[in-house]
C-alpha positions, -999 to +999 in steps of 0.1 A: -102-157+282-135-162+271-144-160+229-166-133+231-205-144+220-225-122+196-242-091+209-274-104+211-265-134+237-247-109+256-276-088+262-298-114+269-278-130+298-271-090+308-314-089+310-319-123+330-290-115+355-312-079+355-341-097+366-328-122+386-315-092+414-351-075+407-369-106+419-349-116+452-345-079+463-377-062+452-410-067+473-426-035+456-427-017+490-413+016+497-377+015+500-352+042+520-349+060+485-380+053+466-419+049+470-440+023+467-457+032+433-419+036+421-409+004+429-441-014+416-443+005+384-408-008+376-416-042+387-442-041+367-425-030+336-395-058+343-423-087+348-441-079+315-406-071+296-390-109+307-416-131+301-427-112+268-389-118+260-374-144+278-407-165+289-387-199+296-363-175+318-392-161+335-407-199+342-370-208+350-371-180+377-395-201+400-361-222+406-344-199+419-338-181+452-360-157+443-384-138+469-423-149+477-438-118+465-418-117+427-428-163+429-467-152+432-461-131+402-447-149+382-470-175+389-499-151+380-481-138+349-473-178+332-513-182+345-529-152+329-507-160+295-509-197+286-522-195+257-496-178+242-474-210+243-474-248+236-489-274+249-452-290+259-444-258+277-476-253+294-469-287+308-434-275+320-444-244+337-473-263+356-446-286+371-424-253+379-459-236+392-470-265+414-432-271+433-432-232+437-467-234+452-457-263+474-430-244+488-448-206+497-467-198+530-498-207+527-509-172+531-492-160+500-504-188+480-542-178+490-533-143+483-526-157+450-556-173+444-577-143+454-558-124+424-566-155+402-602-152+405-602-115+402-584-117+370-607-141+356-585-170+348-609-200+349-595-222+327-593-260+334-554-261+338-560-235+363-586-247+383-562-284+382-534-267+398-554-250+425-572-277+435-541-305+435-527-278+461-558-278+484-555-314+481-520-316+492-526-296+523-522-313+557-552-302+574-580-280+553-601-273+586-571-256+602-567-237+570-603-227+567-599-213+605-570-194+600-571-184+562-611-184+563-612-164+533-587-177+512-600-208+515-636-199+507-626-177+473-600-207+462-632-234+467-656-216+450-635-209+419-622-242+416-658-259+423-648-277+451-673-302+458-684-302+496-714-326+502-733-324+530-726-355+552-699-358+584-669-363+565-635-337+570-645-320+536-687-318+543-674-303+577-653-278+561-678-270+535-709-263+562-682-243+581-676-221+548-708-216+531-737-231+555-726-216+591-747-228+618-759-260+599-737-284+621-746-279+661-710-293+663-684-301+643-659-333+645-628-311+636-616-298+669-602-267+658-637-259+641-654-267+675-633-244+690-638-219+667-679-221+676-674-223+708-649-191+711-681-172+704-695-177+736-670-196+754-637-180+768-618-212+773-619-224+740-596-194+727-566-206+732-574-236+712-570-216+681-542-206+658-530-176+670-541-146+648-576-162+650-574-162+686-565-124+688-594-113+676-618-134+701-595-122+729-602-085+722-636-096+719-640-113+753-619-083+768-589-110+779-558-092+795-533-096+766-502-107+792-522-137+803-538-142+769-504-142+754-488-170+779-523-192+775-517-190+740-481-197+738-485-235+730-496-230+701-477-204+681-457-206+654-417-200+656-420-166+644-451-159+664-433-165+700-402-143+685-427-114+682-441-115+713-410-132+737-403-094+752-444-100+767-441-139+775-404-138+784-410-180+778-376-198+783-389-223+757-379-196+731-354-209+713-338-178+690-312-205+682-333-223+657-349-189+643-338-182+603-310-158+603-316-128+591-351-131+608-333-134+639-310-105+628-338-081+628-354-095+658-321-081+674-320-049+662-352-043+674-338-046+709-330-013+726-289-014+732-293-020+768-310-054+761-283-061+735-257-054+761-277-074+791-280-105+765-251-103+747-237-141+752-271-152+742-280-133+714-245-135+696-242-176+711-282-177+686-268-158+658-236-178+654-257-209+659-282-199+633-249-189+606-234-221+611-270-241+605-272-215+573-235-220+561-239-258+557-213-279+543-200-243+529-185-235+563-147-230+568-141-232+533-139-193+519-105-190+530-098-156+542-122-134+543-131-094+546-159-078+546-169-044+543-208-036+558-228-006+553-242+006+589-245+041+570-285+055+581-300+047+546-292+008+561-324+020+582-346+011+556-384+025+553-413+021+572-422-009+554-387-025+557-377-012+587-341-021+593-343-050+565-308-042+545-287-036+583-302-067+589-288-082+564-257-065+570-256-079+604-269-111+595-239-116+562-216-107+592-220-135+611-228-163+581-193-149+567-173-157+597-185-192+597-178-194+561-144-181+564-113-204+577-109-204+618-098-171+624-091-156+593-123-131+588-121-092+591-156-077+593-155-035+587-182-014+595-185+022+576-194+038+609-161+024+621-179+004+648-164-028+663-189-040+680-219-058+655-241-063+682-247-028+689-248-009+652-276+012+646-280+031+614-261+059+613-239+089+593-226+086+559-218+062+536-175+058+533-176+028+513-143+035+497-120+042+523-135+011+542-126-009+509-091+004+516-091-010+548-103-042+537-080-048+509-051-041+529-028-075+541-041-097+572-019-112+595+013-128+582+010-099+550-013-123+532-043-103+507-077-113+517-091-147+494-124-129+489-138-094+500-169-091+502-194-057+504-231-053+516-241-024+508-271-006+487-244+007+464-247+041+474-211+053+479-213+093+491-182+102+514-166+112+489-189+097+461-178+074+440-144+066+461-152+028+468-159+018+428-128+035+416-108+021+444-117-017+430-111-004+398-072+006+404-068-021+429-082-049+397-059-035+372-028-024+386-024-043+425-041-077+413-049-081+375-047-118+382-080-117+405-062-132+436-086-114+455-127-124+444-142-090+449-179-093+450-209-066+459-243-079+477-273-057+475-301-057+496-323-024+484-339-023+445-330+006+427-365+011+410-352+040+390-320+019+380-344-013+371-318-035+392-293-031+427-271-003+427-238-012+411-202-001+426-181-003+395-186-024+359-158-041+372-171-058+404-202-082+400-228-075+418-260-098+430-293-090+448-298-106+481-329-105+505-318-130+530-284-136+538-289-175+541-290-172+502-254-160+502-234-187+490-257-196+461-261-154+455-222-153+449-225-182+423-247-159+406-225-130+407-199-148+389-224-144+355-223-105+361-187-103+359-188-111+323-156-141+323-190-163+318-210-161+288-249-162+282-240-205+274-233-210+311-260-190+326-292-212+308-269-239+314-271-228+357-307-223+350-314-255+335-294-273+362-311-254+393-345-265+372-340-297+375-331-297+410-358-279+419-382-301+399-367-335+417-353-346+383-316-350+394-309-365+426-271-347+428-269-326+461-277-292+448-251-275+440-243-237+456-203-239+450-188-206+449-162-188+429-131-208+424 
């Protein structure tokens, strides 16, 4: 056992493993029990509380597998503040800002920027950072086609200098703020933009979303629009619109996970049932690419997944946490030994490619199920739950289940029990916990699992608050490029 550390480190590492769930499960959208406003009122109040408190935490943050929406915060947040630290830290935040930059959809970043300007932060540092990014960018014409405005707020408050002349930059700067200069442009993807005004075939020449838009405009069938424009979409783009194209070029193989997941349970059940070799041949392809050098190595494994109808999400996140339900499913039988995984449904469904959210939640007596003996009478190595934490037939079963079954059937922790949460509980500020017990992590994509459970092990409190800056600091440093170890996402031991 552990030396217990003083109070005050305990409830520090209790407030950074608080805000670590917050920012990779919260997006501030509505959630299944809780409304927007909730959710961003107590993001709100958990953004201003850790970097008030914990501001090297909060920078540390950007290392993590935190989601896009909580990285542009924080980004905003260590912007907005600078002055209120030294010049040695500033420099280390703007390294931790510019990799987290490098690393968000180009979208989000330009969100980001909008809110920069709006917020008034014009300071030199500021204006570095955003313009080192547009530098890095592969192609700044395509950008200023597809994220027009983005580009045009984050040039002007930077004071991006576009002289007139036929250079890439001149052309993009006469495309922003001096249309109809140029009676052509040398970028081809500006061209084509001119020409869609007026011409129909240069449409398809254009990223997709822009290309929408002229189509409606030119009154283009939106079957034959889609097939013409098919070359060039994104991944994620032909997964939205295969069920119009039906292209064989799709692949759902290569698709992330648990965006593959949802794309699934989208499908009505008789398309599940028609495809069923090829959707569940994509999903086990896309857990073994997410498993990594991780698979086969968790020993035996049960799970316990909530199918229960709050798993339906909200109209925001429509089917987001019985995606990742679906998604853990799969990543956890790839991470288990040949053979040796035992996935439970609540709704007592054995087939995972047809669940639907539905009924109750009877978290506990699944957890019975689970923890009972596998074939040859051996206890499961690790059980693992995906759940929102919301345990109601009866209430409260599953946490004092895990309870009994930790100190009377297995005081010696044979079994790793952990809890994954895919839904915020804004009035909880954190995921729903089962039992003090049983740690408990935030998850928003189950590709993060293995590294999610290595932060779970903190919660459990057999770690103290030394270990946990020590995890930061090592995942900073990885993230930053300054140690060339392969990252490290072991799991329990």
């Amino acid at each position: 056992m552990r030396t217990p550390e003083n109070s005050a480190d305990l409830v520090a590492a209790e407030d950074v493993l608080l805000f670590a769930n917050a920012a990779i499960t919260a997006t501030g959208q509505r959630e299944f029990r809780s409304g927007a406003l909730d959710q961003q009122l107590s993001l709100d109040f958990l953004h201003t509380y850790v970097r008030v408190n914990y501001r090297r935490v909060y920078a540390a943050s950007l290392a993590l597998d935190i989601n896009d929406h909580n990285a542009a915060r924080i980004v905003l947040g260590l912007l907005e503040t600078a002055g209120e630290v030294s010049a040695e830290e500033r420099r280390t935040e703007g390294r931790l800002i510019a990799a987290r930059l490098a690393r968000l959809p180009p979208q989000r970043v330009y969100r980001l920027f909008g809110e920069v300007r709006r917020a008034g932060i014009n300071n030199r540092r500021t204006r570095a950072i955003m313009r080192d990014w547009l530098a890095a960018r592969p192609d700044l014409g395509h950008d200023a086609v597809k994220y027009r405005s983005g580009v045009k707020t984050a040039a002007r408050h930077v004071h991006l200098r576009c002289p007139q002349g036929a250079e890439p930059l001149a052309e993009v700067g006469s495309f922003l703020f001096r249309p109809g200069e140029l009676p052509r442009y040398e970028h081809p993807l500006l061209d084509a933009w001119r020409r869609a005004h007026y011409e129909q075939g240069a449409v398809a020449e254009l990223p997709f979303s822009v290309a929408e838009g002229f189509a409606a405009r030119h009154g283009m069938k939106r079957e034959a629009f889609l097939k013409r424009a098919a070359p060039r979409m994104t991944r994620l783009e032909r997964l939205r619109t295969h069920a119009v194209t039906q292209r064989p070029d799709v692949d759902l193989a290569a698709m992330p996970l648990t965006r593959l997941a949802l794309y699934v349970l989208a499908l009505p059940f008789e398309q599940r049932a028609a495809r069923r070799a090829e959707l569940t041949g994509a999903l086990h392809t896309a857990a073994r690419r997410a498993a990594g050098r991780h698979a086969g190595s968790w020993g035996r494994v049960h799970a316990v997944l909530d199918d229960s109808f709050s798993s339906s999400g909200s109209g925001q996140k429509r089917r987001r946490p019985l995606a990742v339900a679906l998604a853990c499913h799969h990543l956890l039988e790839v991470l288990a030994a040949p053979g040796a995984y035992r996935g439970l449904w609540t709704s007592g469904r054995g087939d995972a490619l047809l669940v639907r959210p539905w009924g109750p939640t009877p978290l506990g007596m699944r957890v019975l199920d689970a923890l009972e003996p596998g074939p040859g009478g051996a206890a499961p190595d690790r059980l693992v739950i995906i759940s929102d934490g919301w345990d109601n037939a009866p209430a409260g079963l599953a946490g004092e289940v895990l309870r009994v079954w930790r100190a009377r059937l297995d005081p010696g922790r044979r079994t790793a029990v952990v809890h994954v949460n895919p839904v915020y509980d804004a009035d909880g500020f954190d995921v729903r916990r089962l039992t003090a017990g049983v740690p408990t992590a935030g998850i928003r994509d189950a590709e993060d699992l293995p590294a999610l459970v290595e932060i779970a092990r903190f919660a459990e409190g057999r770690t103290g608050a030394a270990e946990l800056y020590a995890y930061l600091d090592r995942r900073v440093a990885l993230f930053l490029g300054e140690d060339d170890r392969e990252e490290e996402k072991e799991t329990v031991s």
